[in-house]
C-alpha positions in Angstrom: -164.7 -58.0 187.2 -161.7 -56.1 188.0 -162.2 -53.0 189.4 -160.0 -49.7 189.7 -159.6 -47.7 192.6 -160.6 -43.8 191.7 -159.3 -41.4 194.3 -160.8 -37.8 193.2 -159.3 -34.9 195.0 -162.8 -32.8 194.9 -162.9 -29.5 196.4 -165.9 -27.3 196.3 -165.7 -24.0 195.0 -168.7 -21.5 195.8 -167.4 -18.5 193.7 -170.2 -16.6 191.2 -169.4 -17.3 187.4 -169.0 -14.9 185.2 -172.0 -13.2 182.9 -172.2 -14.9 179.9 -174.5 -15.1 177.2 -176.3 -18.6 176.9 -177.2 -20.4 173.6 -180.4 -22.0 175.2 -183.2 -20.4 177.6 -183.0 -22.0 180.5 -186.4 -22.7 183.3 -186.2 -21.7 186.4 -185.7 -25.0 187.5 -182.7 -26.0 184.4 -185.1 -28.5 182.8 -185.0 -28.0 179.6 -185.9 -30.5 177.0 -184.0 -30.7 173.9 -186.2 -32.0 170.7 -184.6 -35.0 168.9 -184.9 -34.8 165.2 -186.9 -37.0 163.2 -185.5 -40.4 162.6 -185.9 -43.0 159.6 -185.2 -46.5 160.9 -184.3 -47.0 164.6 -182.9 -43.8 166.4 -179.1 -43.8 167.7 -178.1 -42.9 171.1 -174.7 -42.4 172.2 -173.1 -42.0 175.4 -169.4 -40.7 176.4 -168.3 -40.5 179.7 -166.7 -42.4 182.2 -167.4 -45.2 185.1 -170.6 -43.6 186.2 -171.9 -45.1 182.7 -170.0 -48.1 183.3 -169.0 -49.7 186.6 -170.5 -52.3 188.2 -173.4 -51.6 186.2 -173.9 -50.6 182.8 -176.2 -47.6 181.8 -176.2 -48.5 178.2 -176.2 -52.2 178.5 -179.5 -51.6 180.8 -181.2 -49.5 178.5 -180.9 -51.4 175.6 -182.6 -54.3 177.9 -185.5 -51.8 178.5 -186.1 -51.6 175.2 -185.9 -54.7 173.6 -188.3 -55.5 176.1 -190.5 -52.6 175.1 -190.4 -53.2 171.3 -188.9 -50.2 171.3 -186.0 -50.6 168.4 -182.6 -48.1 168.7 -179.3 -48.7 168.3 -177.2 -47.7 171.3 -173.1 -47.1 171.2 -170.9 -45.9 173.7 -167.4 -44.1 173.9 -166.2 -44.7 177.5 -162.9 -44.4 179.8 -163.1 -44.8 183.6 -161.9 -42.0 185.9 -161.1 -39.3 183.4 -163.5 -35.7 182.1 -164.9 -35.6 178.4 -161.5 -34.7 176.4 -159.5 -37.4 177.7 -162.4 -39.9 177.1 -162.9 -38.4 173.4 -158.7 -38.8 173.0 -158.3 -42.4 174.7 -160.9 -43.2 171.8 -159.8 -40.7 169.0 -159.8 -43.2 166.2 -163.7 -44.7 167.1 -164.7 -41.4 168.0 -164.1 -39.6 164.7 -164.9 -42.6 162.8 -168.8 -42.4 164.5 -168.4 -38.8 163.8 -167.9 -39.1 160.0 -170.5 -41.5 159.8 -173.6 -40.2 157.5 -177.3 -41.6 157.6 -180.0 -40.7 155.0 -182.3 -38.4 157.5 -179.4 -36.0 157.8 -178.5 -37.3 162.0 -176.5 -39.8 162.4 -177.1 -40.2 166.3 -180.5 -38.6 167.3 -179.2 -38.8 170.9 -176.6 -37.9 173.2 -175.1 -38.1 176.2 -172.7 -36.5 177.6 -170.6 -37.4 181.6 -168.3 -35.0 182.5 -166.5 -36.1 185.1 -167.4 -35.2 188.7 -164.3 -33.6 189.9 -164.2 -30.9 186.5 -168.3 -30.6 186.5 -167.5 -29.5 190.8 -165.1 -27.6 190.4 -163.6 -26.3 187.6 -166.9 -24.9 185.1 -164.7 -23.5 182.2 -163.8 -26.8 181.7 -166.7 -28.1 181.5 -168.5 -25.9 179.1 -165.5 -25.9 177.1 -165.2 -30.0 176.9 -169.0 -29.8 176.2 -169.0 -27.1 172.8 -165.3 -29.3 171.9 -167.7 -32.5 171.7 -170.7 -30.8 170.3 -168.9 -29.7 167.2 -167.6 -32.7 166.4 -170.9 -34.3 167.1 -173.0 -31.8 165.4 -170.8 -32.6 161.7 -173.1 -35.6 160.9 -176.1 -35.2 163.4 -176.6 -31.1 163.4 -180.5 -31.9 165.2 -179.1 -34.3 167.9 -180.6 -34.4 171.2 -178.1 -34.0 173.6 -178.3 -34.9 177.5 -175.5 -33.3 179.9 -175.2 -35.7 182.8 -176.0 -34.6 185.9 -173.5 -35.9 188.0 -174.4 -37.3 191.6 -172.9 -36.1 194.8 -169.6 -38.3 195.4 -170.4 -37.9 199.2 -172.3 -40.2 201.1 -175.9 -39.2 201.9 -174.8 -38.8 205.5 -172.1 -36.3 205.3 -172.9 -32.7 206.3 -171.7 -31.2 202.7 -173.9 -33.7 200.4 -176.4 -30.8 199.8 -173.8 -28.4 198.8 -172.5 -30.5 196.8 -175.6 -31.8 194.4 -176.2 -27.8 194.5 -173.2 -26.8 193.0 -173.1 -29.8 190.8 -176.5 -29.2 189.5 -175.9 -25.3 189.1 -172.4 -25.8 187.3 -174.4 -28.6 184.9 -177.1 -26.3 184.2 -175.0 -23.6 183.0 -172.3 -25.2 181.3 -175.6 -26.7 179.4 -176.8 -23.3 178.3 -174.1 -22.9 175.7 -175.2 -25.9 173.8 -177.6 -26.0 171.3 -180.3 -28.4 172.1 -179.6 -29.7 175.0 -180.9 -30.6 178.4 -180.0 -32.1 181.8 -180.4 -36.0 182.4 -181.1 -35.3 185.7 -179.5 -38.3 187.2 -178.1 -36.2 190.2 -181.9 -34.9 190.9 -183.2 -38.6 190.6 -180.1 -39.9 193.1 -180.8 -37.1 196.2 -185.2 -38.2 195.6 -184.0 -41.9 196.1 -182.0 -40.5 199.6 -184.8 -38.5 200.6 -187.1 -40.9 200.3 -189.3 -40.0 197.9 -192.3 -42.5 196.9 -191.5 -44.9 199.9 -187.9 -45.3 198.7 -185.8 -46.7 201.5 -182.0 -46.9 200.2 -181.0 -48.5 203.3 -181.2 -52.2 203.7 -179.4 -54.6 207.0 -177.4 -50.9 207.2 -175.9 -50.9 203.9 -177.0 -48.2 200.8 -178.6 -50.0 198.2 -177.8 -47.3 195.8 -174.3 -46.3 195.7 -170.6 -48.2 196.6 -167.1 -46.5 197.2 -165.5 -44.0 199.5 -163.4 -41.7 197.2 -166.0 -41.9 194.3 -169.5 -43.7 194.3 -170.6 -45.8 191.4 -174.2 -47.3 191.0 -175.0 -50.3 192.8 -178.4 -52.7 191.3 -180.6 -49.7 192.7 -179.4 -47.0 191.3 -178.3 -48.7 188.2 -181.4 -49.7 187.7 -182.6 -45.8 188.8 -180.5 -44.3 186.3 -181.8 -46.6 183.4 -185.3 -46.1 184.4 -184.7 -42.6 183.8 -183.0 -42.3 180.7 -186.1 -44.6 178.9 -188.6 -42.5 180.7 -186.5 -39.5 179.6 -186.1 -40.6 175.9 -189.8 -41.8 175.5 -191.9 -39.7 177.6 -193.2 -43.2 179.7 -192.6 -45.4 181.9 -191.4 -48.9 180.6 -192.8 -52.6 180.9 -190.2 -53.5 183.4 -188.9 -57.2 182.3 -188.5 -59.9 185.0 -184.4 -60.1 184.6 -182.2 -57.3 183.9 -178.5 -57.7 183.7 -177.4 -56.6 186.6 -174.3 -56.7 189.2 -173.4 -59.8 191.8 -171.7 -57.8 193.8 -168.7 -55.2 194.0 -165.5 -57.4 193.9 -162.8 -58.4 191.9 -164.5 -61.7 190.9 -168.0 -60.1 190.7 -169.4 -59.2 187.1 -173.0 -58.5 185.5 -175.1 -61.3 184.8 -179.4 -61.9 184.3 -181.1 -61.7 188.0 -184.4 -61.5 188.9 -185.6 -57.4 188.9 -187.9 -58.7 192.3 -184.6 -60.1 194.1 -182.3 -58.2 192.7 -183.6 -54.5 193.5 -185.1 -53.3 196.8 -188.1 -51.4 195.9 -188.3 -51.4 192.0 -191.8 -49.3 192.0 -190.3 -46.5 193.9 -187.5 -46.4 191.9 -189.9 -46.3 188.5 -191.9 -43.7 190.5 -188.1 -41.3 191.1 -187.1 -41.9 187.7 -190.5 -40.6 185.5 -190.8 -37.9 188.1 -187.0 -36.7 187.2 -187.3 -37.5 183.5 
C-alpha cells in the first residue's frame, strides 16, 4: 500500500474569535447531538474528508464491518482525498459529489448521515475557513437530504502524546470544531479527538504503549490511525450512530503494518488490537 508523505506546516493560533451568532445551542461541554431523520429502507451515511478517514485503516470500510456483523443494514459512501481541507476534497471529486448530491430517495433524505474532516492544519488554525468549508458543504448536502445528521470531525492532535503542546493543541482543536459546528443546522461533534487524548490518558486500563511503540497513532509530521485507534474511531462512530455498543466480530479488516508493501486485510480483533475492551469502553463513553 503506497503511502504519501504529508508534511503539515501547523502553527497554533490562540487569538479570541469573533462574536457571532450560532445556528445551534451549544452544551457546555460542545456535545450536541443532531437528530437523524426518519429513514425508509437502510439509512445512508457519508463521509468526506481526507487520510484520517482513510490511511492505513479505513473508517468507513470498518464500520460497515460493524454492522454487517450487527445486522444492522446501511449503506455507507465516501468522498475522500488525502492531505487536503473540505473544498479541495469536494473539487478533486466534483463530478461524484454533485452526482450523490442530486440524488433523490422517497423519505425526502437521501443520506440520513454525515460526516464531515476538515483537515487538521485549517480546523488549528485558520477557523473562517473552516466554518465556511462546512455551510459550502452543508448546502449542497442539504438539496436532497434537508434532515441529515451531520457529524464535524473532531480532529486529533497531530503531536505526539509526549510533546509539551499536545494539550493545547486538542484544546484549540476541540474549541475551533465546536464553534465552526454552531453554524450548522443539525449537527454535532464526532468526538474522535476526545476519544484519542482518553486512549493516551489511560482511561479504562487503556495502555497505548506496547515494547515502546504507540499502538494508536504512526507519523511524525501528521499521525494517522494505527489497528488501535482505527479500531477506536469505528467503535465510536457505531456507538455514536446507534446509541450501543456493538457485538465486536472476531476479524476486522485491519492494517499489516505501515509500509509501502503493507495493505488491510482480515486479522484476528484478539491479536490484532491491544486492549479491545478498553478501547469499546473510550469509544461509548465519547459517543
Amino acid at each position: 500500500m503506497k503511502k504519501c508523505i504529508l508534511i503539515l506546516s501547523i502553527s497554533v493560533l490562540f487569538n479570541s474569535c469573533n462574536n457571532f451568532t450560532s445556528e445551534n445551542s451549544i452544551a457546555s461541554n460542545g456535545n450536541r447531538k443532531p437528530k437523524a431523520p426518519k429513514a425508509i429502507g437502510p439509512p445512508r451515511i457519508l463521509f468526506i474528508g481526507n487520510s484520517q478517514i482513510e490511511y492505513f485503516i479505513s473508517a468507513p470500510t470498518l464500520l460497515q464491518e460493524l454492522c454487517n456483523a450487527n445486522n444492522q443494514n446501511i449503506n455507507i459512501q465516501q468522498l475522500t482525498t488525502m492531505g487536503v481541507g473540505l473544498d479541495k476534497v469536494y473539487i478533486t471529486n466534483k463530478t461524484e459529489a454533485n452526482q450523490n448530491f442530486s440524488n433523490i430517495d422517497k423519505d425526502g433524505n437521501y443520506y440520513d448521515y454525515v460526516v464531515l474532516q476538515e483537515s487538521t492544519s485549517i480546523a488549528l488554525k485558520n477557523i473562517e475557513k473552516f466554518r465556511s468549508n462546512l455551510k459550502m458543504l452543508a448546502e449542497k448536502i442539504h438539496k436532497n437530504s434537508p434532515d441529515v445528521a451531520i457529524y464535524v470531525y473532531q480532529n486529533m492532535t497531530p503531536l505526539p502524546y509526549t510533546d509539551s503542546d499536545y494539550n493545547n493543541y486538542y484544546k484549540e482543536l476541540r474549541r475551533n470544531t465546536v464553534l465552526a459546528t454552531a453554524f450548522i443546522k443539525n449537527a454535532g461533534l464526532l468526538r474522535i479527538g476526545d476519544a484519542v487524548k482518553d486512549a493516551y490518558s489511560g482511561k479504562n486500563g487503556y495502555n497505548y504503549l506496547k515494547n515502546n511503540r504507540d499502538n494508536l497513532c504512526y507519523g511524525l509530521n501528521t499521525r494517522h490511525f494505527l489497528n488501535d485507534g482505527g479500531f477506536l474511531q469505528a467503535v465510536l462512530l457505531y456507538t455514536t450512530i446507534f446509541e450501543k455498543k456493538p457485538i465486536i466480530p472476531k476479524k476486522l479488516i485491519l492494517s499489516t503494518g505501515t509500509g509501502d508493501n503493507d495493505n488491510m486485510r482480515k486479522q484476528e480483533v484478539s491479536k490484532a488490537i491491544s486492549d479491545p475492551i478498553a478501547l469499546e469502553e473510550i469509544a461509548y463513553n465519547n459517543k
